[in-house]
C-alpha positions in Angstrom: -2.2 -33.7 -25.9 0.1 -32.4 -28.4 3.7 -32.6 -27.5 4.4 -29.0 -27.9 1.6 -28.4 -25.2 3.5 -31.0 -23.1 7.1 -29.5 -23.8 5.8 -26.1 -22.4 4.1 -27.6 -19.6 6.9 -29.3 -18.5 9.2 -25.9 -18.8 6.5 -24.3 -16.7 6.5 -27.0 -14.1 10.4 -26.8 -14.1 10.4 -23.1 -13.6 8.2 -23.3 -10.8 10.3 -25.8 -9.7 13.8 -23.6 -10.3 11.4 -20.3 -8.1 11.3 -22.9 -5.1 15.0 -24.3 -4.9 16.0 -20.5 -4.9 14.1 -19.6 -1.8 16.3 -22.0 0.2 14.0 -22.8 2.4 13.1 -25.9 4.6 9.7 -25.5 5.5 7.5 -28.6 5.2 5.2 -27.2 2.5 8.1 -25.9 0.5 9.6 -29.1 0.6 6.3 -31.1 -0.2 5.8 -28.6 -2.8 9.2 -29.4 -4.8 8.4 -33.4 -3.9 4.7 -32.5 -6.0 6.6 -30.2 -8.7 9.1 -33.8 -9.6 6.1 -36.2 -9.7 4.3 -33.5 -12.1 7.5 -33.6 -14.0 7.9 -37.3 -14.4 4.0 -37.3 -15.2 4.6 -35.0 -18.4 7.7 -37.4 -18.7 5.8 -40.2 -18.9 3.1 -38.5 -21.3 5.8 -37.3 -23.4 6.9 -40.6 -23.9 3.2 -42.3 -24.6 2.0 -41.7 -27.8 -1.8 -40.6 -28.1 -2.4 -43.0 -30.5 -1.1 -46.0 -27.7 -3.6 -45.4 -25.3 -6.5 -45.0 -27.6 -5.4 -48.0 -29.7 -5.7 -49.9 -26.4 -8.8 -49.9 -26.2 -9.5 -51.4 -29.5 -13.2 -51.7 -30.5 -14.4 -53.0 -26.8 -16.9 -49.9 -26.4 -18.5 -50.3 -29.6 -18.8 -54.1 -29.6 -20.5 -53.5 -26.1 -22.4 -50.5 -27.5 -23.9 -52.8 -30.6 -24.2 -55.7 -28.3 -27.3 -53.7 -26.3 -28.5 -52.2 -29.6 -28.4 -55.2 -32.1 -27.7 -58.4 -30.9 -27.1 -60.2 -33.9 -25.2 -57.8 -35.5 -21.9 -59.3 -35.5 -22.8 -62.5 -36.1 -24.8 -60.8 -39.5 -21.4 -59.3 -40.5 -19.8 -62.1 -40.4 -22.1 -64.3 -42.3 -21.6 -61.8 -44.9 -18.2 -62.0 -44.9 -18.1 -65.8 -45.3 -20.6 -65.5 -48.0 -18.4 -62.7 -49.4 -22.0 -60.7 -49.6 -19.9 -57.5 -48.8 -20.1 -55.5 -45.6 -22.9 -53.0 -44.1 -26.2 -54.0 -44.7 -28.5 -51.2 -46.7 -30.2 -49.3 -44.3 -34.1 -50.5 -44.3 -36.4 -47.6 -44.9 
């Protein structure tokens, strides 16, 4: 999510936030509810501070490996006898 989008979520959540404390009240639900509004906070916080790019990268190429592994077996083990041959990369598609 952008970090504009995040910003302004945040502001919203804080406002909300701001609405509650200003009732003074001492319910349990409008207590609860503030104790919900702070975790939503430090849940934008915490996006905020996570790059997109961090949580994608962490993944690294797992999915496709397991993806080619069910389609083409050998596949890897192709590319990289090409590489050690210096044959270059893809194979040409067969037609």
């Amino acid at each position: 999510m952008e970090s504009s989008r995040l910003e302004t979520l945040r502001s919203l959540i804080l406002e909300a936030k701001h609405n509650l404390e200003l009732l003074e009240l001492e319910e349990p639900r409008v207590v609860h509810s503030r104790e919900l509004l702070d975790a939503a906070v430090a849940q934008v916080d915490d996006a905020i501070a996570t790059p997109a790019a961090a949580v994608i990268g962490a993944k690294g190429g797992n999915a496709t490996a397991k993806r080619m592994a069910k389609k083409d077996p050998g596949y890897y083990k192709r590319i990289a006898g090409m590489r050690k041959k210096r044959a270059g990369g893809r194979p040409r598609k067969s037609t």
